[in-house]
NUZA-476957 format. One line per 2 residues: their letters; for each residue x, y, z of C-alpha. Coordinates in pm, whole numbers, plus 32768, in hexadecimal, padded with zeros to 4 digits. Each point is the difference from the previous one (the first is absolute). Example, Ala and Ser with C-alpha at 12.3 -4.5 7.8 and 13.67 -1.06 7.14 Angstrom:
BEGIN
AS> 84CE:7E3E:830C  8089:8158:7FBE
***
This chain:
BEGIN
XX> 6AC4:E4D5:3581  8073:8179:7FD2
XX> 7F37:813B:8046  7FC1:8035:7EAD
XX> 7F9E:7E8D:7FB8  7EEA:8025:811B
XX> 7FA2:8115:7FA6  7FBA:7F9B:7E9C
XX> 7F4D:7EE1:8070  7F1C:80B9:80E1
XX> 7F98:8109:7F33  7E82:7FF0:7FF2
XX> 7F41:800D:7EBC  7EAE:80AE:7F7A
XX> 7F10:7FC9:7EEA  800F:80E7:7EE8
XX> 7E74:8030:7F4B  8002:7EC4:7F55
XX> 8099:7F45:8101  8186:8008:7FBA
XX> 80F2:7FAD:811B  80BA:814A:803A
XX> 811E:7FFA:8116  7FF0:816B:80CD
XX> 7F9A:8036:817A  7F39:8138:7F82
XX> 7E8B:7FDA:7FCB  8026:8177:7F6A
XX> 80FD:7F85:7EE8  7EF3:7F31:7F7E
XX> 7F13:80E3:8015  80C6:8118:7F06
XX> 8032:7E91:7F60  7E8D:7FD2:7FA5
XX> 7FCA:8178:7FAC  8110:7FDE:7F01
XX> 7F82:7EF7:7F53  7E98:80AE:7FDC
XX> 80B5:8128:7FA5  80B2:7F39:7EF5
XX> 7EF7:7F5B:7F92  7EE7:8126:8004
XX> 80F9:80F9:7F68  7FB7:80A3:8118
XX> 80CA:8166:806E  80AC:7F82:8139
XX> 80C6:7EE7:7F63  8126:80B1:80E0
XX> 7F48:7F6B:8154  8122:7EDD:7FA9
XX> 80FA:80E4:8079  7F59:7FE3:816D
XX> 8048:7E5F:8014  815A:8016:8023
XX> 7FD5:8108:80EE  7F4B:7F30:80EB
XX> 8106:7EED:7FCE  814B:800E:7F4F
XX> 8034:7EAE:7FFE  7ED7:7F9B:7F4E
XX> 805D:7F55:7E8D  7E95:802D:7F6D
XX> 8009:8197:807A  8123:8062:7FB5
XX> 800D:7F32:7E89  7EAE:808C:7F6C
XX> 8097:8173:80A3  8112:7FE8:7F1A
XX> 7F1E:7FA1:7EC1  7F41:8133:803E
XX> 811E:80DC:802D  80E2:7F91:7EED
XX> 7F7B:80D9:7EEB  802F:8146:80DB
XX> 8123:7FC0:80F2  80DF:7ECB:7F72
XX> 80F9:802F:8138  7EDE:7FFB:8118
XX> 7F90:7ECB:7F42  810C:7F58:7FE0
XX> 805F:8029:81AC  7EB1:7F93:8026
XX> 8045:7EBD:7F04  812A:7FCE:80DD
XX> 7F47:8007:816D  7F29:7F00:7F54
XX> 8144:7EFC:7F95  8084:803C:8159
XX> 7EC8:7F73:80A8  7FDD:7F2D:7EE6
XX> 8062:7EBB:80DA  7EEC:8021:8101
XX> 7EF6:803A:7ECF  7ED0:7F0B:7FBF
XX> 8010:7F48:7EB1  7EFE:8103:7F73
XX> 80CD:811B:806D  8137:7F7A:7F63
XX> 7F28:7FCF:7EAF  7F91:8156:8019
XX> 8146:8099:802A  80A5:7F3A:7F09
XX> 7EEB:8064:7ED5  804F:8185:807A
XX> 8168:7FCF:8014  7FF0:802E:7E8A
XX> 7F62:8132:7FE5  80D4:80DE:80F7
XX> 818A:8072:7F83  8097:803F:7EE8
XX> 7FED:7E82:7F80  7E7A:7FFF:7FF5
XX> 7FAE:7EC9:7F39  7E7E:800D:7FA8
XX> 802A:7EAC:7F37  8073:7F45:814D
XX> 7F2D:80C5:80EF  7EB7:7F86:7EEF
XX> 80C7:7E82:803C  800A:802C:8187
XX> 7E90:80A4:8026  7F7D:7EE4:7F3C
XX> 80E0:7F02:80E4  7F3A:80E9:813C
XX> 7E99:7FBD:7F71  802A:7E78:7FDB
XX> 8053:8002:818B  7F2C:810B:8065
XX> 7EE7:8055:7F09  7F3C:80C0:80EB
XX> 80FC:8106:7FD5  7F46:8143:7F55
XX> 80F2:80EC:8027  8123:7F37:7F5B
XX> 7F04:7FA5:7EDA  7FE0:8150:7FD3
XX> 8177:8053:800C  8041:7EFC:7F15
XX> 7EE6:805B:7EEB  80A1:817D:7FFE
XX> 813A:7F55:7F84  7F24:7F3F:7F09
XX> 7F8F:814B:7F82  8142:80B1:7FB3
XX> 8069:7EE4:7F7D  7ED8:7FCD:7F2A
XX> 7FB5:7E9E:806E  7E83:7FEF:8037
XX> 802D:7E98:7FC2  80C5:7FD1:8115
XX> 7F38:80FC:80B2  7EA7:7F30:7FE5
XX> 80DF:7EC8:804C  8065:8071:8166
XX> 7E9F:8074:8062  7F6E:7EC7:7F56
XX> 80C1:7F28:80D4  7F91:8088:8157
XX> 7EB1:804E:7FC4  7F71:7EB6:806C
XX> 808A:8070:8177  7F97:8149:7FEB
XX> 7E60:7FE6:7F39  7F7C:80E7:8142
XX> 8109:8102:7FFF  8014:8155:7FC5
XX> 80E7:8096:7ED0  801F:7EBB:7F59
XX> 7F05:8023:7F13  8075:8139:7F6D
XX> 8143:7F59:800A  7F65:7ED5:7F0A
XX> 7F7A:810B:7F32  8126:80DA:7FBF
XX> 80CD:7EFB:7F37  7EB0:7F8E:7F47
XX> 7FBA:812B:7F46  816C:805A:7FBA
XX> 7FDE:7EAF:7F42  7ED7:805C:7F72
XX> 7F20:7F16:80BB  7F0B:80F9:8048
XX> 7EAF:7F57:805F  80B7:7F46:8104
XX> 808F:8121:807A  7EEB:80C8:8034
XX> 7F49:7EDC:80B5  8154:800D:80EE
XX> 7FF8:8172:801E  7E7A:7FE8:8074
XX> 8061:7EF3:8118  8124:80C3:807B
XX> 7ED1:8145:802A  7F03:7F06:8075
XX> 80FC:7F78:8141  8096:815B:8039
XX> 7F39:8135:7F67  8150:80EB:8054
XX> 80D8:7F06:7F0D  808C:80FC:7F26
XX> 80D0:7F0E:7F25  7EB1:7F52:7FA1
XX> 7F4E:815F:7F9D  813A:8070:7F59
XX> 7FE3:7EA6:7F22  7E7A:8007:7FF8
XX> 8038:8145:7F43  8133:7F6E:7F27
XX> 7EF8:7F0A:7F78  7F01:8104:7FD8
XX> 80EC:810A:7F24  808A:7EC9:7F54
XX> 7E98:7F7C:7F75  7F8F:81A8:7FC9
XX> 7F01:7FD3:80F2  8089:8194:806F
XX> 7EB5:805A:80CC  800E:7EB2:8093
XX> 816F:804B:8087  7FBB:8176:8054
XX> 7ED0:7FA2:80AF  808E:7EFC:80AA
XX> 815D:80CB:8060  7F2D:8121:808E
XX> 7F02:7F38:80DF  8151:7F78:80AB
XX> 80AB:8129:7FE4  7FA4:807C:8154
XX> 80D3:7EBC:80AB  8154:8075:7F7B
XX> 8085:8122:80D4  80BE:7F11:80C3
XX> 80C0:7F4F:7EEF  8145:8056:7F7A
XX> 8061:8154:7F1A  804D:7F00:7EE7
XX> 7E97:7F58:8019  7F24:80F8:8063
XX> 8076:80EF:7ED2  8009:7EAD:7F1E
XX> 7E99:7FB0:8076  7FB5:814E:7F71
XX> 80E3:7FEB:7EC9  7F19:7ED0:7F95
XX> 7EC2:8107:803B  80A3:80F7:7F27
XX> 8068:7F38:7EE8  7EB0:7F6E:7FE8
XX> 7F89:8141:7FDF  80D9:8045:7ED8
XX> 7EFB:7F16:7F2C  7EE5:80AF:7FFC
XX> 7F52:8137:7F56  80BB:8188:8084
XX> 80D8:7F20:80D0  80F4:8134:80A2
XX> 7F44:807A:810F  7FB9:7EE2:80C9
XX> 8198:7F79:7FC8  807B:813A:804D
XX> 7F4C:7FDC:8122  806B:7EE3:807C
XX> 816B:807C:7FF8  7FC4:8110:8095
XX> 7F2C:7F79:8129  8099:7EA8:8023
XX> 8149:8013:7F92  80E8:80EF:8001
XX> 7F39:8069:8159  8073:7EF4:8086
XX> 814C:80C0:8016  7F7D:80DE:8124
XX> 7FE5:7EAF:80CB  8114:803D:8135
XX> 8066:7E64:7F9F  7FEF:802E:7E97
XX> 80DD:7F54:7F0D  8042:80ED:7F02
XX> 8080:7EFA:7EF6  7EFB:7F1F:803C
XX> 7F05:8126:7FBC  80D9:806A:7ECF
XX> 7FE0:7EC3:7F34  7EA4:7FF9:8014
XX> 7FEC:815A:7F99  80E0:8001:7EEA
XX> 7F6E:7EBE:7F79  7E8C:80C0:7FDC
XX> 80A5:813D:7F7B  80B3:7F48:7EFF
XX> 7ED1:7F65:7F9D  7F27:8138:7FD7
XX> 818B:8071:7F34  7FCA:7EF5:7EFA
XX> 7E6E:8048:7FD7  8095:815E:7F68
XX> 7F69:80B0:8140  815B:80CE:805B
XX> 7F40:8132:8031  7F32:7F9C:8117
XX> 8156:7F56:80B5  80EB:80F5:7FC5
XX> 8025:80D4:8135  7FCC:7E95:80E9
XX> 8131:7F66:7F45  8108:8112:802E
XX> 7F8C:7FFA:8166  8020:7EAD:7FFD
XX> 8150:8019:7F2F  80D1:80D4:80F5
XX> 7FC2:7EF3:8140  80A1:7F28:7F1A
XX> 8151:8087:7FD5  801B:7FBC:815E
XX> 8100:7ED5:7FE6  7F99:7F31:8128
XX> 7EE2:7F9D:7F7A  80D8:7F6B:7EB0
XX> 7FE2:7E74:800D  7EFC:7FD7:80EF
XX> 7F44:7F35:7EF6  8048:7FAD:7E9F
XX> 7EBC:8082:7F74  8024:812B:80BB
XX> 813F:805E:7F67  7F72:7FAC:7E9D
XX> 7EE0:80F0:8051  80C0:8139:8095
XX> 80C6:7FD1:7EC8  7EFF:804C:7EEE
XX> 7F78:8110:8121  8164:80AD:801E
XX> 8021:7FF9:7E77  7EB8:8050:7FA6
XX> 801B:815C:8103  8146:8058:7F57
XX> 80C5:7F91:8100  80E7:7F85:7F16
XX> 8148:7FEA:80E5  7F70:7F55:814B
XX> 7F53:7EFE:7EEC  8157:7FBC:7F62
XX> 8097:7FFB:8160  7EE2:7EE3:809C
XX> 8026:7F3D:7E99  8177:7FD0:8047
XX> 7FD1:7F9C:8153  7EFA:7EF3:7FB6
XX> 811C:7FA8:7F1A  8114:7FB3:80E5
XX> 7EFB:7F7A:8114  7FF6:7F18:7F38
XX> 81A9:7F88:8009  7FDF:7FFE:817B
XX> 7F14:7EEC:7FFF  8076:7EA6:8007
XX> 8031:7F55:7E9C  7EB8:7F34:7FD8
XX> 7F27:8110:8080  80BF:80FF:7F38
XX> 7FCA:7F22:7EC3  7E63:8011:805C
XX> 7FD7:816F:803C  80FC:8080:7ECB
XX> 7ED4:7F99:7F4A  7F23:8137:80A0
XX> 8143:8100:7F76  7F6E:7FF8:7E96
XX> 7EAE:8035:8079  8067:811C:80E7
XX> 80CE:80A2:7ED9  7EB6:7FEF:7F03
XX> 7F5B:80CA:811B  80E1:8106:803B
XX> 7FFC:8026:7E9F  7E75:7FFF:800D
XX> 8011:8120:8101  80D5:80E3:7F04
XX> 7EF7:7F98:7EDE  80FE:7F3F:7F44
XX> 7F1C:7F01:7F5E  80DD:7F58:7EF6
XX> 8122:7FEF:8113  7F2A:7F39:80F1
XX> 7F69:7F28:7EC6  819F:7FC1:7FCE
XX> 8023:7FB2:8131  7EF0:7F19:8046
XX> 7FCF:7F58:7EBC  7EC6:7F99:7F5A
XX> 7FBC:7E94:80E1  7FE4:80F6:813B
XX> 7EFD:7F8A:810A  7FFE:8063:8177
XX> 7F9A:7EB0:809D  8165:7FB3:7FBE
XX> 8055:814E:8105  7F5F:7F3D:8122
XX> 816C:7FFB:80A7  7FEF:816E:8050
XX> 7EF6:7FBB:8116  7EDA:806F:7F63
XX> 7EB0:7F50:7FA5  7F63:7F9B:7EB4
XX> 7F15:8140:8024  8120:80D5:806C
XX> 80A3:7F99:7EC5  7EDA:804C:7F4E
XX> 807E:8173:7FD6  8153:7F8A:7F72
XX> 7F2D:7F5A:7EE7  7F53:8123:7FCF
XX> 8101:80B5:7FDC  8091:7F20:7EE5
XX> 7EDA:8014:7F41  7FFC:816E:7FEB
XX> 8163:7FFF:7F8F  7FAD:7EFE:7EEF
XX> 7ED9:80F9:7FA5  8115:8126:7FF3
XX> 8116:7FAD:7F2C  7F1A:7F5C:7F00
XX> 7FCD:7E9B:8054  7E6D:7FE9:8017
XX> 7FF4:7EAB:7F5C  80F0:7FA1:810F
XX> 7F25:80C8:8101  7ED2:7F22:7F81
XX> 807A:7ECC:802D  806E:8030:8174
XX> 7EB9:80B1:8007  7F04:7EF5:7F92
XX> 80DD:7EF4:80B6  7FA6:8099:8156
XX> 7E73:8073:7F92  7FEA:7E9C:7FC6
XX> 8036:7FC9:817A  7F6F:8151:8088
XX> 7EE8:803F:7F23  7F71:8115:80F3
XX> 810C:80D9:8023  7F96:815B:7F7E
XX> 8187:8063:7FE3  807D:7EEE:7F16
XX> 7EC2:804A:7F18  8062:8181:7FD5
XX> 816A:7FAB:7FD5  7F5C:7EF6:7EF9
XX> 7F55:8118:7F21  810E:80D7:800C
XX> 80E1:7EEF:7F84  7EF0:7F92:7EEC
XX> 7FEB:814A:7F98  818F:8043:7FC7
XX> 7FA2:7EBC:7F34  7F14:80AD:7F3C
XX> 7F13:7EA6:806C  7E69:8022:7FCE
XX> 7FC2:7FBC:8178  80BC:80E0:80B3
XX> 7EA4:80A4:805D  7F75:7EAB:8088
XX> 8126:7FEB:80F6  7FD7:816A:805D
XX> 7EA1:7FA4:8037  8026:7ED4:80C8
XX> 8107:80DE:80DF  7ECC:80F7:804D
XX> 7F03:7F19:8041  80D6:7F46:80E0
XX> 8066:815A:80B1  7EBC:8065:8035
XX> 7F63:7EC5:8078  8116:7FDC:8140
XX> 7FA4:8116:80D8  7EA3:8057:7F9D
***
């Protein structure tokens, strides 16, 4: 036997958290390890402890493979050399190692394949369900690829080995109420808070079901009592957390105050944090701004989005996220800033030829969608009714990465252009189809009795009246 051969076979192994044979000789590699994953799994702010693993042993598979997941987004060639360490080791790897690196092979390089890397995640989970972190992983790709199906498959079949455990719960409830399953998934989200009261993905979704049903005080009430917990997650969650606040907020009676702020306090604060992540902070602030944009409120916004508007001609921040880009597009358009608008528009554009062929077919589908809102921005109504044509519902958007209430706006934002270029009966029908499901939502009735009234309809003033009562009832 060579060297190399001995050495292989001599290589001790540790336990990772849920008991996974790891081969390393460092008890400090599994330590960053375990860190990681409740980094992951929290959302918490040091998800870069990962980078400490292979530190502590270069040779380890597990380290060095989940260090080149997290640094693929930001630094593709550091990623890809620490992909590489991983193959080379590859041969003295346990059998859960090897599964782990092959589902994050697919994510790191230029030939990311999210369809495979869903396959080989899946593959993972059959072996080793008690894998959290890879769960996780693999319901993100569910997400942008707008597969809660598939999502609430993969947590479905390893929650039998995992009833006790943190996260999973608000893991089980994500997928439910993106399919509209809500009662289950607010007895999910409650579980996930009732094992682990700093579960963030559980209050998040508690608070999905809440705004979904109109229950707004329920969800601000609720949001604020945890609210104290979150200084330790992520820029994207913590403002999010507070994004839900604010557009809860938006229901009820003199609304302004309190949403302003909210983004003031919560949000765009969050930009003086030293680990801050500006476009993480920005899509949760352009999302509420856009909001209080469609609810005819410029005035109040005005001097926020041009401050907002000039961080975003800053091109590295281009592409970070699809809804992102969609967003900084009405806010660069709407601000006048007509050129850096056209120039991210074009670039989204050809983004989209440097993607393989199946994934560019997918996301050419979002070009249209991003065109009508440029188009929005500049107040060219009948141009973005053109271009979107009169079956137009956001749902069918979920491929940008965003979630049924952060398409929401999108709809919104259709119905006011149906109300603009003279389509009202149009307007009512989209109108009535969603008060049939949200009968509490104070928005949808004014937008109701404005379009009844264009109508010249005899109960244009019972809608407007439903709209105040509801307003006033929320936050009183």
């Amino acid at each position: 036997m060579d060297g190399d051969a001995a050495a292989r076979t001599t290589t001790p192994t540790r336990s990772d958290r849920w008991g996974h044979p790891v081969r390393t000789t460092s008890d400090a590699c599994i330590a960053a390890v375990d860190s990681y994953y409740e980094q992951f799994l929290s959302y918490g702010r040091n998800r870069a402890v990962i980078l400490q693993a292979p530190l502590h042993d270069p040779s380890c598979v597990l380290a060095n493979s989940h260090a080149a997941h997290f640094l693929a987004p930001k630094n593709p060639s550091k990623a890809s050399s620490l992909l590489a360490a991983a193959a080379s080791s590859l041969e003295n790897a346990t059998s859960y190692e090897k599964a782990v690196f092959r589902a994050i092979s697919c994510l790191v390089g230029e030939e990311k394949d999210e369809g495979t890397a869903v396959e080989r995640h899946m593959e993972l989970l059959m072996e080793f369900p008690k894998d959290l972190v890879s769960l996780k992983r693999a319901q993100i790709l569910c997400f942008y690829m707008g597969r809660a199906d598939l999502s609430l498959n993969l947590v479905e079949q390893v929650l039998p080995q995992n009833e006790d455990q943190s996260y999973i719960y608000g893991m089980l409830a994500f997928p439910l109420l993106e399919l509209g399953r809500m009662s289950e998934a607010e007895k999910a989200a409650r579980k996930g808070i009732d094992i682990n009261k700093h579960d963030l993905w559980s209050q998040h979704n508690l608070c999905h079901v809440f705004q979904y049903e109109c229950r707004f005080k329920e969800a601000v009430d609720f949001m604020e009592a945890c609210s104290s917990l979150w200084s330790s997650y992520s820029s994207f969650m913590y403002t999010h957390n507070w994004w839900h606040v604010a557009v809860c907020y938006l229901e009820g009676d003199s609304p302004l105050p309190k949403v302003l702020e909210v983004y003031d306090h919560y949000i765009w604060k969050e930009l003086e944090q030293s680990d801050a992540e500006p476009g993480e902070v920005y899509v949760n602030a352009l999302g509420l701004l856009m909001r209080v944009y469609v609810r005819d409120h410029m005035g109040y916004i005005e001097e926020r989005l041009l401050t907002l508007a000039d961080r975003l001609e800053d091109k590295s921040i281009w592409h970070m996220e699809w809804l992102l880009d969609l967003l900084a597009l009405w806010a660069l358009a709407s601000t006048n800033k007509i050129h850096k608008a056209e120039d991210l528009l074009k670039s989204m554009k050809s983004r989209i030829y440097s993607m393989g062929r199946k994934k560019q077919h997918i996301m050419q589908r979002g070009i249209p969608l991003a065109e009508a809102i440029y188009e929005y921005g500049r107040g060219n109504y009948q141009k973005v009714f053109d271009i979107l044509g009169p079956k137009f519902n956001a749902i069918d958007f979920k491929i940008i990465g965003a979630s049924d209430e952060q398409l929401d706006v999108f709809n919104e934002v259709w119905i006011i252009v149906l109300l603009k270029v003279g389509q009202a009966s149009k307007a009512i029908e989209e109108i009535e189809k969603q008060v049939s499901i949200r009968d509490g939502a104070p928005f949808l009735w004014r937008l109701l009795a404005t379009a009844y009234t264009m109508e010249g309809r005899p109960n244009a003033s019972v809608a407007a009246e439903k709209a105040k009562a509801l307003e006033l009832a929320y936050f009183r």
